[in-house]
PyMOL commands that place a pseudoatom at each C-alpha (Angstrom):
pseudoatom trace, name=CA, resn=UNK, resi=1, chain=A, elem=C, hetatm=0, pos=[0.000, 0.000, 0.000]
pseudoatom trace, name=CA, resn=UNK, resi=2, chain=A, elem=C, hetatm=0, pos=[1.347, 2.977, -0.947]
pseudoatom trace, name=CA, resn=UNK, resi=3, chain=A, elem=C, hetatm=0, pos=[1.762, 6.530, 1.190]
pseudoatom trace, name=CA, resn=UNK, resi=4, chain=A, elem=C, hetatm=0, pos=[-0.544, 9.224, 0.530]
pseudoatom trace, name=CA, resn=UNK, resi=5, chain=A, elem=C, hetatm=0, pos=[0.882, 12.054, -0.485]
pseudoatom trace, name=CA, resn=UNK, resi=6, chain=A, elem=C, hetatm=0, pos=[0.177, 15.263, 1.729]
pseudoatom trace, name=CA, resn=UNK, resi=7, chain=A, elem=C, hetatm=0, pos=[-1.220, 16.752, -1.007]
pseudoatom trace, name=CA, resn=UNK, resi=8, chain=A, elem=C, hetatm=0, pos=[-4.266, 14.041, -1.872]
pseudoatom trace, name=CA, resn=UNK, resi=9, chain=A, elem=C, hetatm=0, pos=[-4.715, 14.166, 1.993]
pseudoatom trace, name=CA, resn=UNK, resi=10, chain=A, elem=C, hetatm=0, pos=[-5.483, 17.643, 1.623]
pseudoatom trace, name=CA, resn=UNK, resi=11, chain=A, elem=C, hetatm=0, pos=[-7.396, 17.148, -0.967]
pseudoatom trace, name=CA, resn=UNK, resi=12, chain=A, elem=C, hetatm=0, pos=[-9.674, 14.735, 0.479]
pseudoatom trace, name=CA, resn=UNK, resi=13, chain=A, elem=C, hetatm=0, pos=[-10.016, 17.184, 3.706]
pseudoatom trace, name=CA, resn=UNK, resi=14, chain=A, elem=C, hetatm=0, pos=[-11.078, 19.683, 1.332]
pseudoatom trace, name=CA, resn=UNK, resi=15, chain=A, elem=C, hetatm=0, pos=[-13.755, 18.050, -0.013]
pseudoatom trace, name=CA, resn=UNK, resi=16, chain=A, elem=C, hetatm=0, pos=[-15.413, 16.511, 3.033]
pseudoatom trace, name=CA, resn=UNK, resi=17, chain=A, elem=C, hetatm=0, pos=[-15.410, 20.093, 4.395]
pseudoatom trace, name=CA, resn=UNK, resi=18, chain=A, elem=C, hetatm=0, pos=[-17.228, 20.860, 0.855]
pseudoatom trace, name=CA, resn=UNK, resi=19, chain=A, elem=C, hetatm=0, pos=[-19.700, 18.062, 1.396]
pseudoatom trace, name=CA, resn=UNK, resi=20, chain=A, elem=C, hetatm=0, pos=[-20.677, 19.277, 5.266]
pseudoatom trace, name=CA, resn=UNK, resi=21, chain=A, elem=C, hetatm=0, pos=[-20.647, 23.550, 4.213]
pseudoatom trace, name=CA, resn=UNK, resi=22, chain=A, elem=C, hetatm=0, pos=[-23.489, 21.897, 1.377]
pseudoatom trace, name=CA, resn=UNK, resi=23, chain=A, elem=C, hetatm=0, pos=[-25.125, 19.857, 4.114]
pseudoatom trace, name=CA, resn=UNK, resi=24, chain=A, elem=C, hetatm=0, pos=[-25.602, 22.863, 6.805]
pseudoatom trace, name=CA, resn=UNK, resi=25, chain=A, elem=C, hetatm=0, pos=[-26.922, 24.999, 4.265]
pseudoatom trace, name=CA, resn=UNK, resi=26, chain=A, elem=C, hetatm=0, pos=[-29.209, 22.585, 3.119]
pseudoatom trace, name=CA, resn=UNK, resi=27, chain=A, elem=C, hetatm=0, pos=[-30.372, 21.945, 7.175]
pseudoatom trace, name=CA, resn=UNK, resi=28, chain=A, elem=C, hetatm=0, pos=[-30.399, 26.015, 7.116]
pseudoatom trace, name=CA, resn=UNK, resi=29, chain=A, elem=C, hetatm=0, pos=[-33.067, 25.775, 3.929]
pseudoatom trace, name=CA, resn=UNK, resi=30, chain=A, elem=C, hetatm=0, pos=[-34.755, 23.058, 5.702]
pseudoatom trace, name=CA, resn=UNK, resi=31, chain=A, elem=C, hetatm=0, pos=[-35.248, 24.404, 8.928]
pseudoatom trace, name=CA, resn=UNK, resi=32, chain=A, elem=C, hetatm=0, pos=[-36.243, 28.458, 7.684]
pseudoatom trace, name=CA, resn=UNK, resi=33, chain=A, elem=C, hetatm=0, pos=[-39.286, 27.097, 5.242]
pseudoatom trace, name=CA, resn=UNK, resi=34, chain=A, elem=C, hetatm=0, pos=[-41.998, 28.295, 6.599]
pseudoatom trace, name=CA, resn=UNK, resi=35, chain=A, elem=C, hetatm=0, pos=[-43.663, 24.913, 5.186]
pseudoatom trace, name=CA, resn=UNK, resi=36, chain=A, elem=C, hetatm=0, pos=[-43.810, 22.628, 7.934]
pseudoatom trace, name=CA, resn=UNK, resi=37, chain=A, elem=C, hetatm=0, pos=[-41.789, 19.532, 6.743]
pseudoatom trace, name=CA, resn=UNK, resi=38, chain=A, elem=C, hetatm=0, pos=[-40.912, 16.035, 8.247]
pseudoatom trace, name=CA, resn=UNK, resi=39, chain=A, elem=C, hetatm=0, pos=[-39.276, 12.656, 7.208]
pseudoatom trace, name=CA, resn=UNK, resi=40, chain=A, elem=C, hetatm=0, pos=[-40.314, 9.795, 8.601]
pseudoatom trace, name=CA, resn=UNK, resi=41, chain=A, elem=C, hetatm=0, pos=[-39.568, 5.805, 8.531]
pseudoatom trace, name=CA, resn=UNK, resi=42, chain=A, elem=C, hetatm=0, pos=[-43.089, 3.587, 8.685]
pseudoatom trace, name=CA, resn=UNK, resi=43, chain=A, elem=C, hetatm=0, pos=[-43.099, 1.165, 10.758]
pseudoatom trace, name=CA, resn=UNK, resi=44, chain=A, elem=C, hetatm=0, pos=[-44.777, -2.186, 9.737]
pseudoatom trace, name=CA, resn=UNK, resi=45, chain=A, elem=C, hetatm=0, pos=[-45.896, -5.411, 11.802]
pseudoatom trace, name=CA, resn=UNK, resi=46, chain=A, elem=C, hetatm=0, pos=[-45.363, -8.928, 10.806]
pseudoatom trace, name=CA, resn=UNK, resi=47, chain=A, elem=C, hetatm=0, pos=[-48.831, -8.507, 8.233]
pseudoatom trace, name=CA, resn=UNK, resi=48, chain=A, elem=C, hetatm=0, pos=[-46.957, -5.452, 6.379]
pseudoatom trace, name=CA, resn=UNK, resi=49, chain=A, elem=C, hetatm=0, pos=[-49.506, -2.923, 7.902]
pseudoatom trace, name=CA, resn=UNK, resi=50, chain=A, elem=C, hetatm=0, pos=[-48.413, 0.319, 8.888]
pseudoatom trace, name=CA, resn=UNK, resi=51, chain=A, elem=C, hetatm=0, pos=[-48.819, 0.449, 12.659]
pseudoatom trace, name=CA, resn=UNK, resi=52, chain=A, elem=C, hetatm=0, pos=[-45.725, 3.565, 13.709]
pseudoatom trace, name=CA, resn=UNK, resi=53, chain=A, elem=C, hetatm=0, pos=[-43.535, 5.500, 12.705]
pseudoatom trace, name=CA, resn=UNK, resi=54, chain=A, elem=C, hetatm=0, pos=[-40.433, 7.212, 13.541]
pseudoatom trace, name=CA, resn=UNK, resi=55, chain=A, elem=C, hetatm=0, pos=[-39.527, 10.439, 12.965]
pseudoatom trace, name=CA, resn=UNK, resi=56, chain=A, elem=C, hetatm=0, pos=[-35.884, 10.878, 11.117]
pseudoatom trace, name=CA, resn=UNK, resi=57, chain=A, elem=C, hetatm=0, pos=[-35.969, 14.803, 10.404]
pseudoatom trace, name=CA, resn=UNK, resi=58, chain=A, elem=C, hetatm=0, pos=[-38.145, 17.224, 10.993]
pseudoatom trace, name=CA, resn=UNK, resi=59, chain=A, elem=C, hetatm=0, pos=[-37.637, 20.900, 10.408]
pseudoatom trace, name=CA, resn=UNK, resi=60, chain=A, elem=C, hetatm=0, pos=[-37.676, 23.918, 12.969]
pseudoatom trace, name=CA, resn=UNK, resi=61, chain=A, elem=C, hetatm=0, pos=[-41.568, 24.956, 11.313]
pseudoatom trace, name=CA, resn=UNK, resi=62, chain=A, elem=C, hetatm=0, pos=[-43.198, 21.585, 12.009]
pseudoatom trace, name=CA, resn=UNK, resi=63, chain=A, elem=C, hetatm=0, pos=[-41.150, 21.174, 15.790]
pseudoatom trace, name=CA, resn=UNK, resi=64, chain=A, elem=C, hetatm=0, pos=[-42.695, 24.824, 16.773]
pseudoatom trace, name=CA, resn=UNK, resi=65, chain=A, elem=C, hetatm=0, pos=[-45.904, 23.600, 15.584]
pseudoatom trace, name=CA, resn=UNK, resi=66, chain=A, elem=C, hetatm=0, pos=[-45.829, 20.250, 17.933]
pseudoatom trace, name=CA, resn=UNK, resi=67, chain=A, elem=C, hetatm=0, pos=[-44.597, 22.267, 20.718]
pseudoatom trace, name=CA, resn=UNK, resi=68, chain=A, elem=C, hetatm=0, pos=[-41.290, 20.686, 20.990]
pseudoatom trace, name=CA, resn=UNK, resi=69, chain=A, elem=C, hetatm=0, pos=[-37.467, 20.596, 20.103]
pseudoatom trace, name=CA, resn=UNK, resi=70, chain=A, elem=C, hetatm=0, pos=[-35.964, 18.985, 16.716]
pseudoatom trace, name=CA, resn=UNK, resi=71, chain=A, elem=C, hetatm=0, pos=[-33.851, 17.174, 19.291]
pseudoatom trace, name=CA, resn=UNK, resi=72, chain=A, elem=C, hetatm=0, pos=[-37.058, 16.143, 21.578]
pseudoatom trace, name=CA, resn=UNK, resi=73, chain=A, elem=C, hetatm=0, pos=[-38.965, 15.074, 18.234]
pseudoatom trace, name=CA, resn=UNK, resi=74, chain=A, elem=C, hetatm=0, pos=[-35.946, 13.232, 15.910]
pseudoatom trace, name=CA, resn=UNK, resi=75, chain=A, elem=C, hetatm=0, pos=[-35.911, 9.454, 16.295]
pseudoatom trace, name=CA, resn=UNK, resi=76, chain=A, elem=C, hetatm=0, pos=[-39.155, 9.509, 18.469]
pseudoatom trace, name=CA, resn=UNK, resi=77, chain=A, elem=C, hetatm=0, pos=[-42.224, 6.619, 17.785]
pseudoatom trace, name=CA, resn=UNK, resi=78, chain=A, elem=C, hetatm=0, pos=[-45.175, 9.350, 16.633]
pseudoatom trace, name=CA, resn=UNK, resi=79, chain=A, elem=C, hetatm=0, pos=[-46.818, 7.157, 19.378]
pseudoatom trace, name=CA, resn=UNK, resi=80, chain=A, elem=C, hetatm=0, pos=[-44.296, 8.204, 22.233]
pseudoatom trace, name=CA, resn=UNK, resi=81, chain=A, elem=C, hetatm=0, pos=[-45.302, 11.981, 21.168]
pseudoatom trace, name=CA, resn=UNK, resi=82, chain=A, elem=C, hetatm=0, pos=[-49.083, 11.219, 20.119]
pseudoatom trace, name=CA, resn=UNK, resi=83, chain=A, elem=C, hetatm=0, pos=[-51.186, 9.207, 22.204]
pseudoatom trace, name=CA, resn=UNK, resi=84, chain=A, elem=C, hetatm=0, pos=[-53.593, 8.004, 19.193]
pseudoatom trace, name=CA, resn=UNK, resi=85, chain=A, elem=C, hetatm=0, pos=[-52.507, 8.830, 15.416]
pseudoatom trace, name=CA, resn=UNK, resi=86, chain=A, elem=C, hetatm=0, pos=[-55.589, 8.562, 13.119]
pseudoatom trace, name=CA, resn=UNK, resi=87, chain=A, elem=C, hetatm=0, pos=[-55.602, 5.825, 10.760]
pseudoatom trace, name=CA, resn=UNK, resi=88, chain=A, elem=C, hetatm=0, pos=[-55.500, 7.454, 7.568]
pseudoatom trace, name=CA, resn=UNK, resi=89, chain=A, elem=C, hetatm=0, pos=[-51.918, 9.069, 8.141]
pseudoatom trace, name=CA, resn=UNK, resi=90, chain=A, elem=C, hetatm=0, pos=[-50.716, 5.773, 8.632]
pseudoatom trace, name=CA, resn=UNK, resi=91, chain=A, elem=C, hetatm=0, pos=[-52.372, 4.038, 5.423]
pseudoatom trace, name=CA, resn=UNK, resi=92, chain=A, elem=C, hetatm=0, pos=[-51.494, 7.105, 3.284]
pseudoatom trace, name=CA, resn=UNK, resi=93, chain=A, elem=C, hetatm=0, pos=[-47.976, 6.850, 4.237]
pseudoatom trace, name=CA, resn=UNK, resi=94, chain=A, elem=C, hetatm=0, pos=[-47.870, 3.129, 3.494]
pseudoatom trace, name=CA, resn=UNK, resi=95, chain=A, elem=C, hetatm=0, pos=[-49.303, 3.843, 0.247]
pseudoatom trace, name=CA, resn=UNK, resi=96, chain=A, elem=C, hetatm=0, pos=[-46.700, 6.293, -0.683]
pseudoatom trace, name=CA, resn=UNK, resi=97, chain=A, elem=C, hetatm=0, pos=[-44.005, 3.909, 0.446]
pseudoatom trace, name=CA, resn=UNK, resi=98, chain=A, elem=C, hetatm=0, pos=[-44.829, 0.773, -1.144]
pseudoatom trace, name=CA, resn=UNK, resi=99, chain=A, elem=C, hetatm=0, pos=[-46.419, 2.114, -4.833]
pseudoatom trace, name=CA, resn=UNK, resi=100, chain=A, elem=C, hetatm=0, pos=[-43.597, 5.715, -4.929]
pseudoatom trace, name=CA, resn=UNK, resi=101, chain=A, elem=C, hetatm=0, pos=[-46.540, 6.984, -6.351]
pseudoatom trace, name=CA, resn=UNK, resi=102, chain=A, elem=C, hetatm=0, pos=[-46.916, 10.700, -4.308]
pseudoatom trace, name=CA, resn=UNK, resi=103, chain=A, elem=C, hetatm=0, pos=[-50.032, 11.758, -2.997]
pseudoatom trace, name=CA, resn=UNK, resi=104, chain=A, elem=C, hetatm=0, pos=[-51.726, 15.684, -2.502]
pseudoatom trace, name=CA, resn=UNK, resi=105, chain=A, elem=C, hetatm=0, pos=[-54.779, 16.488, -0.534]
pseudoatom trace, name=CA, resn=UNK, resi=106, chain=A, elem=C, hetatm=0, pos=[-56.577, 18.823, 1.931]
pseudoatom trace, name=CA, resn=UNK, resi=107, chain=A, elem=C, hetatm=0, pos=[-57.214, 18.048, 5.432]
pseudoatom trace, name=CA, resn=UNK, resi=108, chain=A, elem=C, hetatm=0, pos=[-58.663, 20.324, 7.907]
pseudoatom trace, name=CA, resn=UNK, resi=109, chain=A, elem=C, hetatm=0, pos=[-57.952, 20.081, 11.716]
pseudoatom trace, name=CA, resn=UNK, resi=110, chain=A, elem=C, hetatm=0, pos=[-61.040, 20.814, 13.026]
pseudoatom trace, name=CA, resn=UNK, resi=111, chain=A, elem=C, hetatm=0, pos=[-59.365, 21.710, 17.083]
pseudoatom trace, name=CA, resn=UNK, resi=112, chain=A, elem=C, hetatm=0, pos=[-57.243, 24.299, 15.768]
pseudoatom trace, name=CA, resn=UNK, resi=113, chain=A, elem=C, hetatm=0, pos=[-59.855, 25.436, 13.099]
pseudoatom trace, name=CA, resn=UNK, resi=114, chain=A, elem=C, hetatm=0, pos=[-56.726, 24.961, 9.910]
pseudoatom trace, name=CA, resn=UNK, resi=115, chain=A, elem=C, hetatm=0, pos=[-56.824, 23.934, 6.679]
pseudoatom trace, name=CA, resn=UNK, resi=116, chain=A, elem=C, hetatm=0, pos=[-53.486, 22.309, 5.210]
pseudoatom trace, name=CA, resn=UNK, resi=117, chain=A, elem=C, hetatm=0, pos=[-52.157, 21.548, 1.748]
pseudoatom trace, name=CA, resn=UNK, resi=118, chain=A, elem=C, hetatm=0, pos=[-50.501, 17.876, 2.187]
pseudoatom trace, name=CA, resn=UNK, resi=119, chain=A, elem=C, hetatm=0, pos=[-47.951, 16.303, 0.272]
pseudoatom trace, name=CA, resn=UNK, resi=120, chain=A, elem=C, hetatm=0, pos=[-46.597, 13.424, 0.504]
pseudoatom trace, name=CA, resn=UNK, resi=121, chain=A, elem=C, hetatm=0, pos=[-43.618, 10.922, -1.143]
pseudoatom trace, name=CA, resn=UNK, resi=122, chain=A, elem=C, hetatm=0, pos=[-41.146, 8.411, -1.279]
pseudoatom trace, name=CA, resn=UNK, resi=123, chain=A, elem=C, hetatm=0, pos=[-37.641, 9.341, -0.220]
pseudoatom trace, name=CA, resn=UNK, resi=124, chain=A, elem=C, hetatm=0, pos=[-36.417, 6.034, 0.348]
pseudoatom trace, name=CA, resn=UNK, resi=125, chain=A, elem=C, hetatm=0, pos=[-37.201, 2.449, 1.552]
pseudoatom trace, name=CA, resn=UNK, resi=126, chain=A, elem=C, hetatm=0, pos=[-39.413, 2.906, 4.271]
pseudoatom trace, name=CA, resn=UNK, resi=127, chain=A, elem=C, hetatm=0, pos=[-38.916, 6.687, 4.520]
pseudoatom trace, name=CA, resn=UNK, resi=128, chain=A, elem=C, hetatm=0, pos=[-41.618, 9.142, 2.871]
pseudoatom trace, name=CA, resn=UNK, resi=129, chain=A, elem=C, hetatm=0, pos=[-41.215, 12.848, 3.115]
pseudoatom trace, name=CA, resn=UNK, resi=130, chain=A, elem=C, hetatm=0, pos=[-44.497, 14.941, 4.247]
pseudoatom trace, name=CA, resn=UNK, resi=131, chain=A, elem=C, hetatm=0, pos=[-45.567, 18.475, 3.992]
pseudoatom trace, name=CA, resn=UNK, resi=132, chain=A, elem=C, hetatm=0, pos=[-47.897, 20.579, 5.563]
pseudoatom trace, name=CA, resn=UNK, resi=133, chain=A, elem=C, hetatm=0, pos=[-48.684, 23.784, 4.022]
pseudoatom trace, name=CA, resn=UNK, resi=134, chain=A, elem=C, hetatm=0, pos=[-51.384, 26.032, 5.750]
pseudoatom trace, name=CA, resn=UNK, resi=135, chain=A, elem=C, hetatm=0, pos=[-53.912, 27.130, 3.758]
pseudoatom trace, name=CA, resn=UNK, resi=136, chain=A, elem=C, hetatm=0, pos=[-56.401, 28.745, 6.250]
pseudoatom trace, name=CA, resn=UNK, resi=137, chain=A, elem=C, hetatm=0, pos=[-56.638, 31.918, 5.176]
pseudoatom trace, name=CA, resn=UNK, resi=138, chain=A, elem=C, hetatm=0, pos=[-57.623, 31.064, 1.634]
pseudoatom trace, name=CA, resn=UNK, resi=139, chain=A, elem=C, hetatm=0, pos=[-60.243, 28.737, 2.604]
pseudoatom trace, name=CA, resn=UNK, resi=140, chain=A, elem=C, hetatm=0, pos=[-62.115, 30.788, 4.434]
pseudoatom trace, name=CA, resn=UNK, resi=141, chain=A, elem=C, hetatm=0, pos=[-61.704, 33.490, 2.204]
for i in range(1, 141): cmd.bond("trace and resi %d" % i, "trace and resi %d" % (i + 1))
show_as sticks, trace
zoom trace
């Protein structure tokens, strides 16, 4: 095996530092939109029906909307932070996973009074990225 020159060592150091300045500014993007945005991992049981998920990312929008840190909210079961999520989520994120097909639709959260654009899709196995985008003030316009 052959020394590495100081040079290519460099060079390598360079471009990992290149690869995490893109990755903070990306996590800066992700965390200003105003969107509230979250990636998640579906958890399935032995049948293949979506009974969980995790939550892998979520950005600073969607935490201030739950009332809690990223750091509280990353890596959590949605049941550790929800007592009962409704049915629906679950299937429509299962149907994103499995078909990749991406899914759009209104929902209105009738405690808070919101409407929300939703948008859903695949990211990668067993992940699906989702969006919430409120849309209050031009439904009841």
């Amino acid at each position: 095996m052959r020394k590495r020159s100081y040079e290519e060592i460099e060079k390598e150091l360079n471009e990992l530092k290149n690869i995490n300045s893109a990755h903070s500014k990306h996590q800066m993007l992700f965390d200003s939109m105003t969107t509230m945005v979250q990636t998640i991992e579906v958890i399935y049981d032995n049948n293949n029906k979506p009974i969980d998920f995790y939550i892998r990312d979520i950005n600073l929008s969607f935490a201030k909307f739950l009332g809690k840190t990223k750091e509280q909210l990353i890596n959590k079961k949605e049941s550790s932070i929800n007592a009962k999520t409704e049915n629906h989520w679950l299937i429509s994120f299962a149907s994103v996973d499995t078909t990749g097909n991406h899914i759009s639709f209104k929902n209105h959260k009738a405690e808070l009074d919101k409407y929300y654009y939703v948008t859903i899709w695949k990211v990668s196995k067993n992940r699906v990225g989702v969006s919430f985008s409120d849309i209050t003030k031009n439904e009841k316009a």
